[in-house]
N, CA, C and O of each residue as an XYZ file, in Angstrom:
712
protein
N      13.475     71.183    146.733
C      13.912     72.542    146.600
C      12.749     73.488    146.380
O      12.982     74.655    146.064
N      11.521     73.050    146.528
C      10.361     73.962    146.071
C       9.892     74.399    147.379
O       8.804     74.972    147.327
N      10.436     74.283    148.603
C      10.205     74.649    150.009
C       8.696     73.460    150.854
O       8.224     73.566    151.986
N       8.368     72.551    149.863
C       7.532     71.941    150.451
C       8.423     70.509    151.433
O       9.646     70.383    151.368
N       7.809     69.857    152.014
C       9.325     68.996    152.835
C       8.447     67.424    152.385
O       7.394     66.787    152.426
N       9.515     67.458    152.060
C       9.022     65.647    151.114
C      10.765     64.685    151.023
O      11.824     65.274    150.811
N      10.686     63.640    151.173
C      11.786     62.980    151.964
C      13.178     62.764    150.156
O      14.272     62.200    150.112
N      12.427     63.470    149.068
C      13.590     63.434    147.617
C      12.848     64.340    146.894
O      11.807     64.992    146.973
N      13.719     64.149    146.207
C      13.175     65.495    144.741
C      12.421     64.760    143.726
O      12.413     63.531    143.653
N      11.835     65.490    143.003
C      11.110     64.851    141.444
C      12.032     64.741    140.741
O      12.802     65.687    140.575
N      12.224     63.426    140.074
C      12.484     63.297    139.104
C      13.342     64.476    138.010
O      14.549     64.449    137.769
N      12.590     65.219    137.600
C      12.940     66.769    136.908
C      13.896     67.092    138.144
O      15.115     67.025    137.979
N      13.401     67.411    139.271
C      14.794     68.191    140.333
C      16.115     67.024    139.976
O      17.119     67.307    139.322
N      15.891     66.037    140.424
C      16.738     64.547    140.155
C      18.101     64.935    139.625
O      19.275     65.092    139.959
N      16.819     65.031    138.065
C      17.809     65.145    136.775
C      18.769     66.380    136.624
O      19.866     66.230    136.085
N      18.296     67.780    137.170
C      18.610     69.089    137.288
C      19.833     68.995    138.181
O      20.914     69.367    137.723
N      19.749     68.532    139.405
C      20.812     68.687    140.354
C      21.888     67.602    139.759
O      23.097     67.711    139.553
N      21.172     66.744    139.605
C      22.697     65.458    139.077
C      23.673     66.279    137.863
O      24.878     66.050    137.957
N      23.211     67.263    136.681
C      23.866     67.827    136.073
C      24.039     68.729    136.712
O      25.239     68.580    136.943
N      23.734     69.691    137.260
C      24.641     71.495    137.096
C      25.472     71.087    139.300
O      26.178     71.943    139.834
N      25.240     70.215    139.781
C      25.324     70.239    141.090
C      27.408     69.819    141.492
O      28.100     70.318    142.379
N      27.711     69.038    140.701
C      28.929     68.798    140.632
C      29.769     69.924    139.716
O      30.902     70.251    140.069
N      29.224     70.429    138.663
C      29.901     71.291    137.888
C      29.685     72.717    138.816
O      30.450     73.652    138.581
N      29.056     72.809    139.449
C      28.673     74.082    140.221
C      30.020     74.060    141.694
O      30.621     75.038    142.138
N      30.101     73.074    141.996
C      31.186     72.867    143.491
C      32.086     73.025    142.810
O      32.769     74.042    142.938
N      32.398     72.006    141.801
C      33.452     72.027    140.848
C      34.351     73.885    140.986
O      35.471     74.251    141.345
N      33.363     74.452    140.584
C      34.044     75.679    140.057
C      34.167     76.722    141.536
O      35.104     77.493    141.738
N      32.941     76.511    142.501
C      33.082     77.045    143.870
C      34.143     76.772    144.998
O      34.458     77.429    145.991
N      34.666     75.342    144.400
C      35.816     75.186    145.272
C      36.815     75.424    144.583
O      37.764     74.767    145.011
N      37.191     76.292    143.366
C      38.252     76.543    142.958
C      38.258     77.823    143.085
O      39.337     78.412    143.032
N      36.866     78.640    143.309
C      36.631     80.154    143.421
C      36.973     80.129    145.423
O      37.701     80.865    146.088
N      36.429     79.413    145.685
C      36.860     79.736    147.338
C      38.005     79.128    148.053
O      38.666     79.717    148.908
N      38.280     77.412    147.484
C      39.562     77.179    147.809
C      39.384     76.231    149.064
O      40.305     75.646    149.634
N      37.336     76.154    149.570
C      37.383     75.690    150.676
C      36.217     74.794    150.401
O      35.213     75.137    149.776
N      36.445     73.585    150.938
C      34.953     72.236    150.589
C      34.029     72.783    151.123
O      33.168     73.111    150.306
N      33.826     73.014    152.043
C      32.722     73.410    152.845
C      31.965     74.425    152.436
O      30.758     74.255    152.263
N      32.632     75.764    152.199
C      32.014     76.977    151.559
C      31.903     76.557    150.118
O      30.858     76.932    149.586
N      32.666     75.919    149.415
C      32.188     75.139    147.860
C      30.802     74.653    148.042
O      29.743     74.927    147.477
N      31.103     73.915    148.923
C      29.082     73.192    149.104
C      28.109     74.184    149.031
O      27.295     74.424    148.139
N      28.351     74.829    150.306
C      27.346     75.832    151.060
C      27.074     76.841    149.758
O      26.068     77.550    149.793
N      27.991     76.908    148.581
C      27.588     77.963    147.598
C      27.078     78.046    146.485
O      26.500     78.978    145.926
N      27.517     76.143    145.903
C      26.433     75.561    145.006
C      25.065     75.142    145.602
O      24.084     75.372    144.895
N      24.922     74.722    146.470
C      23.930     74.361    147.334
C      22.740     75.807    147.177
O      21.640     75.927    146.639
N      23.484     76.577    147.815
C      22.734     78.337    147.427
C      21.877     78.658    146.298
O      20.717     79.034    146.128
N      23.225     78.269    145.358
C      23.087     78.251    144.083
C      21.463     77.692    143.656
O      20.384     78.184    143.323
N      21.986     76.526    143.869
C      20.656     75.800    143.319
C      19.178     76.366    144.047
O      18.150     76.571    143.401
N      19.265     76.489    144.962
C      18.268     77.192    146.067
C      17.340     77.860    145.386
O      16.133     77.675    145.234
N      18.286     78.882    144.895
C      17.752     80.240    144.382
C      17.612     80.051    142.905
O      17.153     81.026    142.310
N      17.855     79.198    142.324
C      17.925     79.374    140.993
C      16.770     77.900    140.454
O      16.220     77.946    139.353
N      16.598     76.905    141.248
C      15.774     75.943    141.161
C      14.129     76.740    140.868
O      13.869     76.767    139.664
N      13.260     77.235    141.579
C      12.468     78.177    141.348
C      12.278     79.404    140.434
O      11.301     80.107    140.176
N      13.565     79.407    140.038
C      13.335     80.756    138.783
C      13.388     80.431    137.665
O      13.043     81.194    136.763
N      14.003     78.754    137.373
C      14.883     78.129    135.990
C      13.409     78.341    134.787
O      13.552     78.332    133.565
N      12.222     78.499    135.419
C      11.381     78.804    134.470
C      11.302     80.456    134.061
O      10.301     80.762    133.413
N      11.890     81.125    134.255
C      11.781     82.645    133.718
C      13.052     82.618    132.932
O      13.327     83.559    132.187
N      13.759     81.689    133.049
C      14.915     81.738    131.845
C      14.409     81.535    130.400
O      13.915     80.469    130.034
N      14.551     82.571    129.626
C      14.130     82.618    128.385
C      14.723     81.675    126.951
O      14.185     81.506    125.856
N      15.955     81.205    127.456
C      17.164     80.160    126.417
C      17.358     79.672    127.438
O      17.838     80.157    128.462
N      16.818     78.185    127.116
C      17.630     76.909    127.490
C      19.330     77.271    127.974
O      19.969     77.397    129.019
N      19.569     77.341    126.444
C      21.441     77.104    126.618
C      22.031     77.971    127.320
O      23.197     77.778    127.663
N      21.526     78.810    127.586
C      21.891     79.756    128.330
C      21.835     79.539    130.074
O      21.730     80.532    130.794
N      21.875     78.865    130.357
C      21.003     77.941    131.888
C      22.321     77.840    132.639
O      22.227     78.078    133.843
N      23.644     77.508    132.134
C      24.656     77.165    132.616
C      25.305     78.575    133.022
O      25.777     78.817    134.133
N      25.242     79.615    131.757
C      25.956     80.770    132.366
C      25.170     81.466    133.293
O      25.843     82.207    134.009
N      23.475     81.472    133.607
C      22.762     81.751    134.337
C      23.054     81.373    135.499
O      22.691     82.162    136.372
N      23.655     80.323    135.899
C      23.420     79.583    137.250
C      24.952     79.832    137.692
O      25.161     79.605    138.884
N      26.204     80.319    136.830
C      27.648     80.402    136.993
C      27.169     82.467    137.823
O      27.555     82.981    138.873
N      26.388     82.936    136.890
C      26.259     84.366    137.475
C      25.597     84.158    138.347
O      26.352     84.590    139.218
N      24.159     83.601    139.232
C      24.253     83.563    140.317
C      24.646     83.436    141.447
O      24.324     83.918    142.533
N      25.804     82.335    140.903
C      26.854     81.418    141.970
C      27.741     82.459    142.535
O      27.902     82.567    143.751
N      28.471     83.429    141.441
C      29.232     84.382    141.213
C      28.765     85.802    142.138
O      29.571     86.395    142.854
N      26.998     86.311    141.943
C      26.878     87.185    143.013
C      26.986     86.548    144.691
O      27.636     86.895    145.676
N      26.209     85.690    144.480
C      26.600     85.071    146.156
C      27.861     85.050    146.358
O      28.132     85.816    147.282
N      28.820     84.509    145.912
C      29.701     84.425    146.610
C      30.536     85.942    146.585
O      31.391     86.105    147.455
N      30.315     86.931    145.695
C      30.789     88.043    145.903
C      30.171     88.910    147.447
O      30.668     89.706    148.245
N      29.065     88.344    147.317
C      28.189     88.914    148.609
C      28.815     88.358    149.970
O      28.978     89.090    150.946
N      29.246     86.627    149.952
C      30.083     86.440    150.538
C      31.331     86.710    151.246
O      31.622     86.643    152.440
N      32.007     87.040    150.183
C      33.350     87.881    150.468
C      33.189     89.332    151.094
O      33.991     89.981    151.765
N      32.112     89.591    150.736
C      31.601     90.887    150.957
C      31.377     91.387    152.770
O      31.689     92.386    153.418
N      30.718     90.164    153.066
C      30.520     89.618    154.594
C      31.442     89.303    155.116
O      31.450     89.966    156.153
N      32.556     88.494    155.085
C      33.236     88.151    155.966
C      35.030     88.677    155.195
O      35.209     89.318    154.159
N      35.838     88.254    155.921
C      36.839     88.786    155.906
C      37.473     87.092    154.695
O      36.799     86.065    154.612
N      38.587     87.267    154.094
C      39.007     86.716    153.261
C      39.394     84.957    154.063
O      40.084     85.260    155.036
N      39.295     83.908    154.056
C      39.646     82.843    154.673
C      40.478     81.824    153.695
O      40.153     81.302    152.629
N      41.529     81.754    154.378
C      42.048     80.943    154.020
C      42.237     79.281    154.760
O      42.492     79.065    155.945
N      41.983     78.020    153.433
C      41.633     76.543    154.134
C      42.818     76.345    154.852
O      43.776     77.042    154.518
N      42.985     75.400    155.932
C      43.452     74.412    156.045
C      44.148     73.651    155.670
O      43.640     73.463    154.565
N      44.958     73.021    155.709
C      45.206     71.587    154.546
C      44.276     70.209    154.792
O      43.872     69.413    153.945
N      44.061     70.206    156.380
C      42.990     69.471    156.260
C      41.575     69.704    155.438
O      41.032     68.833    154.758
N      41.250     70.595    155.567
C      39.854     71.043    154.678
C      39.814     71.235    153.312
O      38.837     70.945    152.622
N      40.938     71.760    152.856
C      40.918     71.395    151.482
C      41.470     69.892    150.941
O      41.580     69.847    149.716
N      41.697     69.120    151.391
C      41.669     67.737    150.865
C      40.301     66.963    151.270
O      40.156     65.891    150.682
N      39.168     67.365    152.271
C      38.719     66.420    152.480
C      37.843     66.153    151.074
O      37.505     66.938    150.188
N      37.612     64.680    151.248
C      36.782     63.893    150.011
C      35.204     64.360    150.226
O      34.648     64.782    151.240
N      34.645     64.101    148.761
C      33.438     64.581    148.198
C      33.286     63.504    148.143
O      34.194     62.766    147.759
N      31.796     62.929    148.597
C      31.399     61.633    148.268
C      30.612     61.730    147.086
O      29.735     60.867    147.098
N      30.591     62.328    146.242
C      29.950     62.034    144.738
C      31.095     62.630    143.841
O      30.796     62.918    142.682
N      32.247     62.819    144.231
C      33.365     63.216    143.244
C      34.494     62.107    143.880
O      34.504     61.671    145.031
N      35.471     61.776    142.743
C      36.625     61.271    142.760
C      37.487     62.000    143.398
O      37.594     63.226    143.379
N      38.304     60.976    144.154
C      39.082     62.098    145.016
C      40.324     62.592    144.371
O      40.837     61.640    143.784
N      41.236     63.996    144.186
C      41.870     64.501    143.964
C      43.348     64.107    143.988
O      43.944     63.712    144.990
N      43.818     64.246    142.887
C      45.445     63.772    142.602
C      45.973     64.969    143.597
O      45.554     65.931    144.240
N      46.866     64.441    143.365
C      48.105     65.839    144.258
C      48.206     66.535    143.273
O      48.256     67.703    143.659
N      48.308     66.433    141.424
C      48.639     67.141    140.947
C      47.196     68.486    141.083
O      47.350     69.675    140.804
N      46.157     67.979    141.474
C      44.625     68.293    141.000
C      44.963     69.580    142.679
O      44.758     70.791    142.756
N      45.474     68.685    143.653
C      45.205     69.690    145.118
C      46.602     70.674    144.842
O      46.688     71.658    145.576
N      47.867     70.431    143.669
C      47.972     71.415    143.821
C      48.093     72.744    142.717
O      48.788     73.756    142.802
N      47.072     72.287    141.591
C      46.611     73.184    141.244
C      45.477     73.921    141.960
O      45.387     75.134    141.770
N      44.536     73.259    142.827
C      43.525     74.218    143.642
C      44.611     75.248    144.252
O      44.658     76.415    143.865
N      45.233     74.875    144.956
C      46.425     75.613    145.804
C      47.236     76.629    145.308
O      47.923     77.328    146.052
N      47.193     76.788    143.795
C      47.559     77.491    143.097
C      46.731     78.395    142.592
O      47.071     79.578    142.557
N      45.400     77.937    142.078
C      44.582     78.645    142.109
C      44.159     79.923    143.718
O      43.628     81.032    143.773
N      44.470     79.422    144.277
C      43.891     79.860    145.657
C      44.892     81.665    146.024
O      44.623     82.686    146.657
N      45.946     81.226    145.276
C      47.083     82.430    145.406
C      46.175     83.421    144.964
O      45.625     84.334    145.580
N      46.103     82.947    143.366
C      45.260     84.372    142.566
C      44.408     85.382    143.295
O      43.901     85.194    144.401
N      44.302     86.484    142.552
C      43.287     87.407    143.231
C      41.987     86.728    142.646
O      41.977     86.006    141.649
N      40.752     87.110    143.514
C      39.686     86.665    143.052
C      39.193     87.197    141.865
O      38.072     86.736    142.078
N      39.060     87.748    140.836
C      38.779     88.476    140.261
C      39.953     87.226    138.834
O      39.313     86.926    137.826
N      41.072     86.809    138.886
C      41.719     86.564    138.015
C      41.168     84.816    138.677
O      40.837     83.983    137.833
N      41.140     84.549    139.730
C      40.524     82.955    140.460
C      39.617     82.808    138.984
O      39.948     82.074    138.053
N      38.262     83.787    139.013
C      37.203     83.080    138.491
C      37.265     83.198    136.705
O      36.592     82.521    135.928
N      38.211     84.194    136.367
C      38.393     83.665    135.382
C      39.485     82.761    134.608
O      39.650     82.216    133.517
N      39.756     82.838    135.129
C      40.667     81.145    135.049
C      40.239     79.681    135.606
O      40.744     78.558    135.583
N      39.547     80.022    135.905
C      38.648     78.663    136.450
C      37.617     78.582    135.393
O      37.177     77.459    135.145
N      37.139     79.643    134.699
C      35.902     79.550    134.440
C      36.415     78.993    132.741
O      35.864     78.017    132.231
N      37.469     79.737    132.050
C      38.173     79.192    131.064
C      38.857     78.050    131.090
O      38.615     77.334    130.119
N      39.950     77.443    132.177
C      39.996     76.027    132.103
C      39.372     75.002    132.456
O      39.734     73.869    132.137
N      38.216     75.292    133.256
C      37.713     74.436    134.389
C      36.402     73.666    133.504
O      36.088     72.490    133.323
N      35.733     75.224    132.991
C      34.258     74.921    132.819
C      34.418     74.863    131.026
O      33.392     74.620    130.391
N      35.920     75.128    130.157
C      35.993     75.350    129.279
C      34.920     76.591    128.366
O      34.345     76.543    127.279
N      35.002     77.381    129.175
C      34.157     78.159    128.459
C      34.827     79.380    127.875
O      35.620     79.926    128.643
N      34.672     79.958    126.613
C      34.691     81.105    125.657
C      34.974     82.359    126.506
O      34.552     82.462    127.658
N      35.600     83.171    125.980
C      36.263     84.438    126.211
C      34.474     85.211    126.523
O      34.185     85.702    127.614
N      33.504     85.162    125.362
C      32.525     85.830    125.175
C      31.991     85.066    126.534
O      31.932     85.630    127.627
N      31.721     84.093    126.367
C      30.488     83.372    127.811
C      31.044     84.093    129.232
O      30.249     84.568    130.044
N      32.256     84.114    129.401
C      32.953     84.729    130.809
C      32.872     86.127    130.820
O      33.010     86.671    131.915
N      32.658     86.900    129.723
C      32.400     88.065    129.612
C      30.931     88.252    130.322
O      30.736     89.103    131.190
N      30.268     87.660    130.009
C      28.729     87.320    129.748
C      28.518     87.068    131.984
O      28.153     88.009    132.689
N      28.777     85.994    132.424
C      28.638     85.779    133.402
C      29.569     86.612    134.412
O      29.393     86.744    135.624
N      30.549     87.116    133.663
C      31.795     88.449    135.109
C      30.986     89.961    134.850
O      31.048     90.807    135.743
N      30.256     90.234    133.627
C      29.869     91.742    133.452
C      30.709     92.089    133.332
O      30.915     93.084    134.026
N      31.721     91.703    132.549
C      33.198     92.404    132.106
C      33.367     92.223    130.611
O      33.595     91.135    130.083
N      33.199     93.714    129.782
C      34.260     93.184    128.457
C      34.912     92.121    128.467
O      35.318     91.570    129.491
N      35.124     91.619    127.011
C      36.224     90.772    126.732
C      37.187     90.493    126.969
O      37.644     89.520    127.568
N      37.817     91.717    126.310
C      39.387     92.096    126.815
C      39.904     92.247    128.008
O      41.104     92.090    128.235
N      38.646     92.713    129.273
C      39.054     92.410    130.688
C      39.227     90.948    130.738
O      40.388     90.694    131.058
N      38.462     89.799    130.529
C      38.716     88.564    130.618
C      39.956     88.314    130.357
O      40.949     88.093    131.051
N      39.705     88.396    129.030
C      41.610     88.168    128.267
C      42.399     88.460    129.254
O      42.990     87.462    129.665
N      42.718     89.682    129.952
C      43.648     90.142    130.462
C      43.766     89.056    131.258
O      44.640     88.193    131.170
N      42.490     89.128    132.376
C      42.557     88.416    133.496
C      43.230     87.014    133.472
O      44.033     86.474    134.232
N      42.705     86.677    132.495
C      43.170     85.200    132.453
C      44.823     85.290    132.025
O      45.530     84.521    132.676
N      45.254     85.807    131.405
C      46.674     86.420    130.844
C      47.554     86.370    132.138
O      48.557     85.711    132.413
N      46.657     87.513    133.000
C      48.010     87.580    134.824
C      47.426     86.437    135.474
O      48.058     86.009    136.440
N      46.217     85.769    135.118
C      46.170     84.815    135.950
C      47.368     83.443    135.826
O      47.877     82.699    136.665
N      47.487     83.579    134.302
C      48.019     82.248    133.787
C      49.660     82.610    134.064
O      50.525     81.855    134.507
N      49.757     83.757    133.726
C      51.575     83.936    134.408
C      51.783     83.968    135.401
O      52.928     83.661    135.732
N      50.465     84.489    136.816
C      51.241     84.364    138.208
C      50.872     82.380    138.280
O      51.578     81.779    139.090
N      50.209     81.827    137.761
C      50.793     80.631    137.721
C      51.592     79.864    137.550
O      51.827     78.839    138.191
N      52.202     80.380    136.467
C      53.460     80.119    135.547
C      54.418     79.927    137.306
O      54.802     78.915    137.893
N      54.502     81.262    137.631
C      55.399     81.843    138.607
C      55.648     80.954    139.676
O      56.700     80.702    140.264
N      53.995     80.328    139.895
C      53.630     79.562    141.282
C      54.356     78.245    140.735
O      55.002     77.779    141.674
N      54.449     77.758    140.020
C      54.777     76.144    139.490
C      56.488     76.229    139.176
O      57.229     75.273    139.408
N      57.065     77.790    138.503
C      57.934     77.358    137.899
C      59.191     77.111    139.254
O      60.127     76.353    138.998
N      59.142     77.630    140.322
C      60.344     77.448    141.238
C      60.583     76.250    141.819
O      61.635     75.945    142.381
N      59.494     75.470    141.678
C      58.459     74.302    142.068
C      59.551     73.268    141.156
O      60.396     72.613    141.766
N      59.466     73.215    140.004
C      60.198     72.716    139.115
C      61.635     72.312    139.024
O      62.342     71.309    138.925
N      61.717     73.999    139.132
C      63.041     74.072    139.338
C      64.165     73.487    140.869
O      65.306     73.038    140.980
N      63.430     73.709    141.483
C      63.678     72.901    142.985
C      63.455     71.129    142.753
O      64.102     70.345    143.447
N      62.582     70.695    141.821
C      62.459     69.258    141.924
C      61.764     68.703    142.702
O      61.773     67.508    142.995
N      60.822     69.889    143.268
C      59.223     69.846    144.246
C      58.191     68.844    143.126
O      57.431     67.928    143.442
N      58.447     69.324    141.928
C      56.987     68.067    141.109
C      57.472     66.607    140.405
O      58.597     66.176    140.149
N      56.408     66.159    140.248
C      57.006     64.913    139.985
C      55.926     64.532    138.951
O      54.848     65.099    138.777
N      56.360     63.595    138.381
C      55.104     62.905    137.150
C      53.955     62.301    137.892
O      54.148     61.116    138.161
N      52.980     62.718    138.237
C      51.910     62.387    139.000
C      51.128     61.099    138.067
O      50.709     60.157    138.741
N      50.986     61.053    137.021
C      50.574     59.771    136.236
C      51.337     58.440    136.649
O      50.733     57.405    136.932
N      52.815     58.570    136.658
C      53.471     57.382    137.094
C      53.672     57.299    138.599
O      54.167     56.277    139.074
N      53.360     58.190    139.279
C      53.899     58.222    140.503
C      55.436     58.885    141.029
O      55.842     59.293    142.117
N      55.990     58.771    139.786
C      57.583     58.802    140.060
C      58.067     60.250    140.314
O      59.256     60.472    140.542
């Protein structure tokens, strides 16, 4: 990632990508909804942020650093092209360094995917990445209380998305199968 062409990374890159590289798709394919653009945006991610991780002044701070970069690209993204919606083929296909996805797991992405973007990332960013009202503040450039909110209509138009679902006898206990 340092632009020189050498056939693996150091060690230090190694260690860097094996942590933030799965938690980074992780949250890009719940912000876009699509494997491919999930890749293409942690991938980015790291790009741009591999070379700068030394002007970061706090360590701990490294995770919400690399969630706000992820976050302008892909706003820049959206910005570029017109809104896309996956497939069903494309959003199931398998990650070969992730476990592949329950039905209950594809259809919470799918649920996620309804949301507006703006309520997507914070609800992803609170259940997904478990992070604090303050940290999502921190990485959206939004007050608190915008978070709160967000996550608030995010979590009831969910409610909304699951409950007819239910009520029809569309879900099932995904642990037992039954």
């Amino acid at each position: 990632m340092t632009g020189r062409k050498r056939d693996r990374p150091s060690d230090a890159e190694a260690l860097w990508l094996g942590h933030y590289r799965p938690r980074l798709f992780r949250v890009a394919w719940a912000w876009t909804g699509d494997y491919h653009r999930a890749e293409d945006l942690s991938q980015e991610t790291l790009l741009r942020a591999w070379p700068k991780r030394s002007s970061l002044r706090v360590a701990e701070a490294e995770w919400a650093w690399l969630l706000t970069i992820q976050r302008r690209l892909w706003w820049r993204t959206l910005a570029e092209s017109a809104r896309f919606v996956p497939e069903e083929s494309e959003a199931t296909l398998p990650y070969p360094d992730f476990a592949p996805l329950s039905d209950l797991q594809m259809d919470i992405l799918r649920a996620l995917n309804t949301l507006p973007t703006i309520q997507r990332e914070a609800v992803s960013l609170f259940y997904l990445e478990d992070l604090s009202y303050g940290q999502i503040a921190e990485i959206l450039g939004v007050p608190v209380g915008t978070v709160m909110s967000r996550i608030s209509r995010g979590r009831q138009a969910l409610r909304q998305f699951f409950q007819p679902r239910a009520l029809r006898g569309d879900t099932q206990n995904h642990a037992t199968g039954s």
